[in-house]
MARTOR-557953 format. One line per field, with one value per residue: residue number from 1; x, y, z of N, C-alpha, C, O in turn; residue in one letter. Coordinates in Angstrom, 2 decimals. Layout:
// residues N
i = NUM  ...
nc1 = X  ...
nc2 = Y  ...
nc3 = Z  ...
cac1 = X  ...
cac2 = Y  ...
cac3 = Z  ...
cc1 = X  ...
cc2 = Y  ...
cc3 = Z  ...
oc1 = X  ...
oc2 = Y  ...
oc3 = Z  ...
aa = A  ...
***
This chain:
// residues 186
i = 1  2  3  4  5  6  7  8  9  10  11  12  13  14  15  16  17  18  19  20  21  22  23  24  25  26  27  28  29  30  31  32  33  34  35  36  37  38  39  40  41  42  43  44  45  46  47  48  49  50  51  52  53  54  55  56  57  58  59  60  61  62  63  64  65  66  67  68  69  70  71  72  73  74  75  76  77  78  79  80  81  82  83  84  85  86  87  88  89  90  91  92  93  94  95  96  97  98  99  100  101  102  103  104  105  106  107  108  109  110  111  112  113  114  115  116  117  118  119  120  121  122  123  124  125  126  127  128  129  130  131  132  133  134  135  136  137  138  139  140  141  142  143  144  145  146  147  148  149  150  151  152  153  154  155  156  157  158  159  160  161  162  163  164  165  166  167  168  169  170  171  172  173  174  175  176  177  178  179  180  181  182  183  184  185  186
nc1 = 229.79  227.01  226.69  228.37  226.84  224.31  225.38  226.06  223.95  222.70  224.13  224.31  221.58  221.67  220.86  220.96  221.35  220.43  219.94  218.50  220.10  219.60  217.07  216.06  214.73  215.29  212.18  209.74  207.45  207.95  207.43  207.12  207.16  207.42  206.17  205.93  207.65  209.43  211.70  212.09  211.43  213.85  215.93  215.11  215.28  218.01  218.97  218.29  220.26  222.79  223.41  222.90  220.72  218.04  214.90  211.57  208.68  205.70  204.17  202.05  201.46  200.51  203.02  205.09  205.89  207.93  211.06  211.19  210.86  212.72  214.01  212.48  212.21  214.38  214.75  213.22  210.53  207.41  204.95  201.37  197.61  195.73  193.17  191.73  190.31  191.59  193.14  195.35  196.61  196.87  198.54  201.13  201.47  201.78  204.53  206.52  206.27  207.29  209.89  213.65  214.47  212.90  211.83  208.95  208.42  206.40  205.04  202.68  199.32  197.61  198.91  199.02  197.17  196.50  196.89  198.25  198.04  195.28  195.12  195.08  193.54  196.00  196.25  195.52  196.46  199.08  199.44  197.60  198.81  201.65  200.42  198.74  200.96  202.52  205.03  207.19  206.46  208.01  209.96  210.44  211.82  211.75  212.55  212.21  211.93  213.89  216.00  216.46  216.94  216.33  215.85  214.02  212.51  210.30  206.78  204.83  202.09  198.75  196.32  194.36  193.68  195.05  197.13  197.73  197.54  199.85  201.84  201.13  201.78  204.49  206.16  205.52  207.14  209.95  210.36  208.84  207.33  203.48  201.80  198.29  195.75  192.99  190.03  189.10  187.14  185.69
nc2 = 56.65  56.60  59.59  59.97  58.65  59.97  62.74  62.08  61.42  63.86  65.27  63.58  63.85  66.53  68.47  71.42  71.53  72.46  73.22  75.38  76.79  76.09  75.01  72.60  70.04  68.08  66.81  66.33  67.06  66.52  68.14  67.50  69.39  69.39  66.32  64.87  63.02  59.65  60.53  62.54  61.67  59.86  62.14  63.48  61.25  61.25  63.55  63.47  61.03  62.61  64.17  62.96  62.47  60.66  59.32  58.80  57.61  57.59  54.12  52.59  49.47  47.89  47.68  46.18  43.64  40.35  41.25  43.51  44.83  44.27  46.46  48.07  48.72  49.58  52.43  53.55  53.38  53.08  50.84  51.66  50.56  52.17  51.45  50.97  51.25  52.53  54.79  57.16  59.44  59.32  56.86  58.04  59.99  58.67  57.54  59.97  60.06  57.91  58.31  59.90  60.80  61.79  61.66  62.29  61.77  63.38  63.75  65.37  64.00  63.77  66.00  66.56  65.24  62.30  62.24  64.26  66.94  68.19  69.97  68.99  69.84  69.99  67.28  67.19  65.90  65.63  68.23  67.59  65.53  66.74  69.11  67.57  65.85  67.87  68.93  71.14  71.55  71.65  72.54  70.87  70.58  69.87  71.02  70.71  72.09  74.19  73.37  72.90  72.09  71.87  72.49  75.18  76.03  76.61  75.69  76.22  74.50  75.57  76.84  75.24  76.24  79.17  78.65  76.45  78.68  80.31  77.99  77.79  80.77  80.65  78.28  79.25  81.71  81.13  78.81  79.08  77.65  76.40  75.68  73.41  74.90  73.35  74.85  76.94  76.45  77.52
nc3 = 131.53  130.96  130.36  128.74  126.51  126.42  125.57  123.08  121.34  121.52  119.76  117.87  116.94  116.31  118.20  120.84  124.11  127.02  130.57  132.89  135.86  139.31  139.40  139.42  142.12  144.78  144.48  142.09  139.51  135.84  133.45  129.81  126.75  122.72  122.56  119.48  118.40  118.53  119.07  120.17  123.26  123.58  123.08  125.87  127.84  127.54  128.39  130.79  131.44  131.13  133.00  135.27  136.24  138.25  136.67  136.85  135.16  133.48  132.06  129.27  130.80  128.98  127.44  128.88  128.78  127.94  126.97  126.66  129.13  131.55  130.14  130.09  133.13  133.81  133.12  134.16  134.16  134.95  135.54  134.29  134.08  131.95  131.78  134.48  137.48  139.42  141.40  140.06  140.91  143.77  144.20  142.51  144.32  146.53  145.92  145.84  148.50  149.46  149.08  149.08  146.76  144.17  140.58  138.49  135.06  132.52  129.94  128.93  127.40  124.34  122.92  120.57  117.54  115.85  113.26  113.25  112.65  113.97  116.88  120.20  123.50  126.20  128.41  132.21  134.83  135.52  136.73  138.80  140.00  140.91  142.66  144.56  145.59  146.30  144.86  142.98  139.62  137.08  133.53  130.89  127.85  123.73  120.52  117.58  115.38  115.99  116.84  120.08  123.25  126.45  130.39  131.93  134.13  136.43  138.16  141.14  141.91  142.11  141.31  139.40  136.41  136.48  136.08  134.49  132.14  132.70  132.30  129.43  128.51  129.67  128.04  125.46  125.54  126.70  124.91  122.50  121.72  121.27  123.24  123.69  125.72  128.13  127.79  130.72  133.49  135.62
cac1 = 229.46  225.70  227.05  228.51  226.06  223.51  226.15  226.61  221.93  222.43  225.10  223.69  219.88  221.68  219.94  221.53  220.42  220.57  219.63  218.69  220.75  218.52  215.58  215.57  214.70  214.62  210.96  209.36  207.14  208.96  206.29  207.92  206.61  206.64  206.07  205.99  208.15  209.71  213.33  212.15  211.64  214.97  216.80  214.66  216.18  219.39  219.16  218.84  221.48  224.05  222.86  222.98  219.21  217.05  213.41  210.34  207.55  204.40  204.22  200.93  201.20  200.68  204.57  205.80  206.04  209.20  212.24  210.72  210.24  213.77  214.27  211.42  212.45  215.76  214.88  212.30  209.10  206.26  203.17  200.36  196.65  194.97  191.83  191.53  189.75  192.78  193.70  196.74  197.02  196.72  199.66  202.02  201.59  202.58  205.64  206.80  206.73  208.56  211.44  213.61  214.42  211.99  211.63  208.70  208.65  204.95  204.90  200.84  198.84  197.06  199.26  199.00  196.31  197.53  197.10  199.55  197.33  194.42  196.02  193.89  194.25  196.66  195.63  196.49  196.54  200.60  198.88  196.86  200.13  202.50  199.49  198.94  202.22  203.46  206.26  207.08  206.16  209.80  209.49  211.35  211.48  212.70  211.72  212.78  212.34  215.18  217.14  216.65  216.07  216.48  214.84  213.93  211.64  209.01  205.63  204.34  200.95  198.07  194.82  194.43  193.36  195.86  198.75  198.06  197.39  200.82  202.16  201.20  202.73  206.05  206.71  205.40  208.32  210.87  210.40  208.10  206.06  202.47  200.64  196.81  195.49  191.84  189.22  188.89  186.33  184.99
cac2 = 56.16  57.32  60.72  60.35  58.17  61.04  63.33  61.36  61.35  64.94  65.38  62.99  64.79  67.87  69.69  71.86  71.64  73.78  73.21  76.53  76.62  76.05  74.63  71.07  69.73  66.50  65.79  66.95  66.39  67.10  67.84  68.03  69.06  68.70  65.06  64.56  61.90  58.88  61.03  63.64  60.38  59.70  63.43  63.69  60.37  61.30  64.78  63.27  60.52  63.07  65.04  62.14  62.47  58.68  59.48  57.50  57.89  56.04  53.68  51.66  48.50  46.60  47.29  45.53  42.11  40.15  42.21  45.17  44.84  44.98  48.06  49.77  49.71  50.20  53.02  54.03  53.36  52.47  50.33  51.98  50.22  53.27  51.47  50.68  52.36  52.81  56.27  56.81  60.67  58.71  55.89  58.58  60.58  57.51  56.84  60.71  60.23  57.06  58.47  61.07  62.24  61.56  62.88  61.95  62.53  63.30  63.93  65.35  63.63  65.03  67.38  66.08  64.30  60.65  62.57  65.52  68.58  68.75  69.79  68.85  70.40  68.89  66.45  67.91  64.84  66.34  68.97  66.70  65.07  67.81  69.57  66.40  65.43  69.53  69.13  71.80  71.13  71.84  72.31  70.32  70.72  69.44  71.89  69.84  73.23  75.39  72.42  73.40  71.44  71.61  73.07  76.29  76.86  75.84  76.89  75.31  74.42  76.20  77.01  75.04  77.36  80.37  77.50  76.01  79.36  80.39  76.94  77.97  81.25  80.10  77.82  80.02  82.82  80.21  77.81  79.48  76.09  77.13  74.18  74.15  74.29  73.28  75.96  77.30  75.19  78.82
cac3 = 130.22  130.85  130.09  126.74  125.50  125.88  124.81  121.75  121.47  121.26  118.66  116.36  116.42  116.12  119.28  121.28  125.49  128.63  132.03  134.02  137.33  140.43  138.91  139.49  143.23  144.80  143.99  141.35  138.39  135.16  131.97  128.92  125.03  122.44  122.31  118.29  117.77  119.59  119.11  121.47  124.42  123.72  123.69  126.91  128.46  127.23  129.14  132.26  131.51  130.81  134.61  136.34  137.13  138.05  136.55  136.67  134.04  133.50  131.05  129.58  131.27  128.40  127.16  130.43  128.55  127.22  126.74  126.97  130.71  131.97  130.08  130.68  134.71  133.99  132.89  135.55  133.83  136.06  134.72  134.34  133.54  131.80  131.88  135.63  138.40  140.54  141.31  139.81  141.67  144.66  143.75  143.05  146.10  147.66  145.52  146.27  149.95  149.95  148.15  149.31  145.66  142.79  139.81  137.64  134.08  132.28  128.76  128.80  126.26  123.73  122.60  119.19  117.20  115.39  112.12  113.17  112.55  115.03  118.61  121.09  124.98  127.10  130.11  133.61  135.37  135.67  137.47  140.09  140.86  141.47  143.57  145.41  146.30  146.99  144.56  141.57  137.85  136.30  132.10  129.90  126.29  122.87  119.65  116.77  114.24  116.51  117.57  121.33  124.54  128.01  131.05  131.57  134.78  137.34  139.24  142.38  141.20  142.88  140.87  137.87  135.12  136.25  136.18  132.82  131.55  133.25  131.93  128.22  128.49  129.42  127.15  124.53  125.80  126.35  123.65  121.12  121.62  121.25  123.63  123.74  127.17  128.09  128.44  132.38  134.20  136.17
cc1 = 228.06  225.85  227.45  227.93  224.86  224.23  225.62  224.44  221.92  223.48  224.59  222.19  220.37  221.04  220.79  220.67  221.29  219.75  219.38  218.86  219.09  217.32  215.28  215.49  215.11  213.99  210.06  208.49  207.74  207.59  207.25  206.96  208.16  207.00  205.71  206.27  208.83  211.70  213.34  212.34  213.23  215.95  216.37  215.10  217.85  220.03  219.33  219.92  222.89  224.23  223.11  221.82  218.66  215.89  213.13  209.23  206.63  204.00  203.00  202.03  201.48  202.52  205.26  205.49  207.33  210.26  212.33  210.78  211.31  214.24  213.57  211.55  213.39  215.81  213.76  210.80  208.39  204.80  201.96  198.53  195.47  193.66  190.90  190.83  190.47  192.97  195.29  197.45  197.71  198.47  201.14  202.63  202.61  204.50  207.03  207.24  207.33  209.83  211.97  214.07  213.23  211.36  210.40  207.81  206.98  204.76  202.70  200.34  197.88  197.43  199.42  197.69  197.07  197.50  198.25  199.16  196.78  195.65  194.76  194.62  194.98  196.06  196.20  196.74  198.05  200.51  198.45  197.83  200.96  201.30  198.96  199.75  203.14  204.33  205.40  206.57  207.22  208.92  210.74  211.06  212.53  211.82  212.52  213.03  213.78  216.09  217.43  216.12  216.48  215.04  214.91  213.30  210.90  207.76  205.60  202.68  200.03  196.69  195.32  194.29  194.73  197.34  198.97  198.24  199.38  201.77  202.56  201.94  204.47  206.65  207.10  207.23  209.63  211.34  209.91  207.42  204.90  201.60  199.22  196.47  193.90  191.16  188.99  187.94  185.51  184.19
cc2 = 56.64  58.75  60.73  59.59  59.24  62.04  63.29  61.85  62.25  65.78  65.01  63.91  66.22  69.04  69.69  71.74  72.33  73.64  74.54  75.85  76.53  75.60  73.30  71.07  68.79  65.85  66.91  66.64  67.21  66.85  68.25  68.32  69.18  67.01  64.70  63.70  60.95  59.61  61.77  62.84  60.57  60.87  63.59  62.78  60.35  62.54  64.66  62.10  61.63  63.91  64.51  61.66  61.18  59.48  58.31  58.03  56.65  55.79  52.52  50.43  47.37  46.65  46.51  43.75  41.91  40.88  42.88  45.10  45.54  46.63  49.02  50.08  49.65  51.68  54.16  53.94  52.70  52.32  50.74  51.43  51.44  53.14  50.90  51.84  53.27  54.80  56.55  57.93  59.99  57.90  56.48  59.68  59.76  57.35  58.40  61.14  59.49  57.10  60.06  61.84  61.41  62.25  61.88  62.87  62.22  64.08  63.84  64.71  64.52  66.04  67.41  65.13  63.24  61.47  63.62  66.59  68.85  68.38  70.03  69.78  69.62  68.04  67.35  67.02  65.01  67.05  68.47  66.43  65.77  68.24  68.84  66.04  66.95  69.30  70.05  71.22  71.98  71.50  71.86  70.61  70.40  69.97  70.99  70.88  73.84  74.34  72.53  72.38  72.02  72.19  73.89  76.98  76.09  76.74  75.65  75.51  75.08  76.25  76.84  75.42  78.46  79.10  77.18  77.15  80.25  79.60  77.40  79.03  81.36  79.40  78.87  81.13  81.91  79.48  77.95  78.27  77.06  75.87  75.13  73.41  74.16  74.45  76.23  76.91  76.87  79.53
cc3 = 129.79  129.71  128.52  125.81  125.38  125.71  123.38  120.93  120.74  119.82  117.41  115.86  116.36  116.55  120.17  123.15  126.42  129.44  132.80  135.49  138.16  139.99  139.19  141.34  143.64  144.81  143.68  139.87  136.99  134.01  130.53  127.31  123.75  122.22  121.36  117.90  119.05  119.73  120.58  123.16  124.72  124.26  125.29  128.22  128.45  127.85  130.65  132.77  131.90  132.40  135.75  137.02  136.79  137.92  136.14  135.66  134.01  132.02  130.99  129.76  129.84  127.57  128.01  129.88  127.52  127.25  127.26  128.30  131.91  131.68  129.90  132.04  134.79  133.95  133.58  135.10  135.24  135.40  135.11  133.89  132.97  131.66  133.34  136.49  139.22  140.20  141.22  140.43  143.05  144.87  143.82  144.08  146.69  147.48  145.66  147.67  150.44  149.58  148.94  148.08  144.82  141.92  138.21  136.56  132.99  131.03  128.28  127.32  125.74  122.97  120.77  118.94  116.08  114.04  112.09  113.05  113.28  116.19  119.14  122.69  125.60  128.07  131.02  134.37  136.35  136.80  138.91  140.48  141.76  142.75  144.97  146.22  146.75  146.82  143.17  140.21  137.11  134.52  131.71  128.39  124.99  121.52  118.92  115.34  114.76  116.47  118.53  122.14  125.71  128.88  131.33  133.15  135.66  137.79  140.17  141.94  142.71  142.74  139.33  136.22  135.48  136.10  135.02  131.60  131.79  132.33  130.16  127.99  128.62  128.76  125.47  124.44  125.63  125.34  122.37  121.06  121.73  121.99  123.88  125.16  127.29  128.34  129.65  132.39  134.90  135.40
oc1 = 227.81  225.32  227.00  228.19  224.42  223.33  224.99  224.18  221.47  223.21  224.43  221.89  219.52  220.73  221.41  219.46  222.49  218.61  220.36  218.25  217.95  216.40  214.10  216.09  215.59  214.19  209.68  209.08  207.98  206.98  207.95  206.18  209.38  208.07  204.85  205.56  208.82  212.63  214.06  213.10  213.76  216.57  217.31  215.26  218.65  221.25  220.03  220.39  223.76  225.38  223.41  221.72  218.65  215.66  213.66  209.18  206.69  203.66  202.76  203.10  202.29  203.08  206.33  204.95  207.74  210.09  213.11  210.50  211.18  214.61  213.72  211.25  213.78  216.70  213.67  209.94  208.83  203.95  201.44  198.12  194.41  192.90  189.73  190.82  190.15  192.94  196.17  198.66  198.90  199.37  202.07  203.75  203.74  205.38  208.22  208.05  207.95  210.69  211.24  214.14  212.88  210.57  210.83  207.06  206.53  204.27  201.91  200.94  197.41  196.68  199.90  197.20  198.17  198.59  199.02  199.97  197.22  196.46  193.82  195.76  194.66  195.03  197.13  197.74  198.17  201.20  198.91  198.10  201.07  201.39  198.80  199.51  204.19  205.09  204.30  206.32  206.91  207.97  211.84  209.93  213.74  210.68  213.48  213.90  214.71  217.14  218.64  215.05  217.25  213.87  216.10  213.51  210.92  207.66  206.11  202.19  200.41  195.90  196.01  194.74  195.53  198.54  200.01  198.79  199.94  202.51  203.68  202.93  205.33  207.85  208.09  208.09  210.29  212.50  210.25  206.88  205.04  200.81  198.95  196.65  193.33  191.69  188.28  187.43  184.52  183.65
oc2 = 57.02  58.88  61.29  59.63  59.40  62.88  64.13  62.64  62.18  66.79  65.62  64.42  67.12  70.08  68.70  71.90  72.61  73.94  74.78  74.95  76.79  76.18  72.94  71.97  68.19  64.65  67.89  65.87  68.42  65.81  69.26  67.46  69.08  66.63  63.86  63.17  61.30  59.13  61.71  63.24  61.16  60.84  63.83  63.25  59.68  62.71  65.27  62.03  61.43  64.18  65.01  60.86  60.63  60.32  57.36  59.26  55.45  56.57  51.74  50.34  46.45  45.60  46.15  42.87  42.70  41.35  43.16  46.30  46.49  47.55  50.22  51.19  49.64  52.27  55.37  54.50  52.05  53.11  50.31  52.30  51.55  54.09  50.51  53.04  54.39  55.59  56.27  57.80  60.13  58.37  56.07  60.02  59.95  57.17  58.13  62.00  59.68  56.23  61.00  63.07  60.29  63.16  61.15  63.84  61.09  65.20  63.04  64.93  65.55  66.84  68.27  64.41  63.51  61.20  63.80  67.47  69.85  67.48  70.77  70.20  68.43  68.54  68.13  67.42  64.66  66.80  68.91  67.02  65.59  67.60  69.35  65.88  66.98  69.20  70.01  70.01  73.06  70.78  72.29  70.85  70.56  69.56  70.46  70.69  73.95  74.62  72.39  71.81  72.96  72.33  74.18  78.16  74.87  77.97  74.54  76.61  75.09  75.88  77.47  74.90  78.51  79.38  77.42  76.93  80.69  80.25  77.40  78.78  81.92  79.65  79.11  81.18  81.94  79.49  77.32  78.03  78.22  75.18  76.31  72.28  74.90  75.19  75.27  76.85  77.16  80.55
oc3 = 128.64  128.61  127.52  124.61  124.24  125.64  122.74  120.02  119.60  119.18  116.36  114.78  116.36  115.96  120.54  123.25  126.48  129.10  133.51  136.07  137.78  140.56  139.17  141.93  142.68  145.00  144.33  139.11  137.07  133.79  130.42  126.88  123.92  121.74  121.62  117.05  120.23  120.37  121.58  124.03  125.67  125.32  126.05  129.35  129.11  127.90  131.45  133.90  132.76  132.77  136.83  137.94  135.69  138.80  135.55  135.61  134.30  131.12  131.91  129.15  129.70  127.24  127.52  130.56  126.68  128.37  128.17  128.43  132.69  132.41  129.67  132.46  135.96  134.57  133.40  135.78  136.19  134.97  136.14  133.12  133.57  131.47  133.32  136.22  139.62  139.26  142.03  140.61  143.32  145.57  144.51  144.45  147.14  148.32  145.61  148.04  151.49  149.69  149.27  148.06  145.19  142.14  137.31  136.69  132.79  131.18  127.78  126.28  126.23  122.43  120.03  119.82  115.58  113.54  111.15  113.37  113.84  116.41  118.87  122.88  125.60  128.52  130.78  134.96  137.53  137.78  139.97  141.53  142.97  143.80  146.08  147.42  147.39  147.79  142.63  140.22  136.61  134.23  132.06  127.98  125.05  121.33  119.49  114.48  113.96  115.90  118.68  121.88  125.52  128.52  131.23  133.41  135.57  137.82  140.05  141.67  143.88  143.61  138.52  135.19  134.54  136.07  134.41  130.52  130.79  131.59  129.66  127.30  127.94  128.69  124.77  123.56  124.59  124.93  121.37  119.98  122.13  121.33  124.08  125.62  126.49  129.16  129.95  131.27  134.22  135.84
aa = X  X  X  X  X  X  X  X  X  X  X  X  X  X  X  X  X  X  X  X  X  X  X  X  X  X  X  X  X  X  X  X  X  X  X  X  X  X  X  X  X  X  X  X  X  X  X  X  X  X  X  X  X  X  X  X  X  X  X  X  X  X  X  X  X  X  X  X  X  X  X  X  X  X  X  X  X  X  X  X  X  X  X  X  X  X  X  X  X  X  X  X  X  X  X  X  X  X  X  X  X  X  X  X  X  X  X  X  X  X  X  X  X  X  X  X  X  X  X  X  X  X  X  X  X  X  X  X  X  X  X  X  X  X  X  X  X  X  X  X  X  X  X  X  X  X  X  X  X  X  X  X  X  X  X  X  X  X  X  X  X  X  X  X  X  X  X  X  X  X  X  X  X  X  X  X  X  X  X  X  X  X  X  X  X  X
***
């Protein structure tokens, strides 16, 4: 039933998706753009309904009241306090090695400003994780001009500037997304 309710997701928004063979693992961080609207969430939950795939994503903390609660970890969210000290690299290390699949899903912030015009650089935080825990960074994607999603690809993270710079190019080729990555730190 999973299945043809994100079927159905993708029909109605009138986007077309594709999975490249061999690309997914059993633990892995999954980044997806662009993150524009709350549709793209959905096509993106509705991609791994239809797959069969359980992802976790981190979600602020303060949604985790009333209602909302059940189906934010139904749906694999995991509460995040974004104004805490806690190391959250740290946290999901942990939650990578107690699982033997896990797949979490990291929609970088930033990639938009609240007005819609300024693009700011992405976070890497995505980056730390994967690198951390020595799983891939798999791309997801949902263009809302083409009507295209799926996934497309991976790297095994290594050196943070040639990765993001890596990162931006592939989408670019793949998706014609244009993300902005931070300036190299060297």
């Amino acid at each position: 039933m999973k299945k043809q309710i994100g079927e159905l997701a993708f029909k109605l928004a009138g986007v077309k998706y594709h999975i490249e063979p061999n690309v997914l693992e059993d633990k892995q961080v999954i980044i997806g753009f662009e993150h524009t609207t709350m549709m793209d969430a959905v096509l993106s939950i509705a991609l791994f309904q239809i797959h069969g795939i359980k992802i976790h994503t981190l979600i602020k903390k303060e949604l985790f009241k009333g209602p909302f609660k059940p189906l934010l970890e139904g749906i694999g969210g995991i509460a995040v306090d974004r104004h805490s000290n806690q190391d959250i690299v740290s946290q999901m290390v942990d939650e990578f090695k107690s699982h033997d699949q896990f797949n979490l899903v990291i929609a970088p912030e930033a990639t938009r400003a609240k007005n819609g015009e300024e693009r700011r650089p992405i976070r890497t935080g995505f980056w730390h994780i994967a690198k951390a825990a020595g799983v891939p960074i798999v791309f997801l994607f949902v263009n809302q001009k083409t009507k295209q999603g799926g996934i497309f690809g991976k790297i095994y993270p290594s050196d943070l500037d040639k990765d993001l710079a890596q990162i931006k190019a592939l989408y670019k080729e793949h998706t014609g997304l244009d993300i902005v990555i931070p300036e190299p730190k060297n």
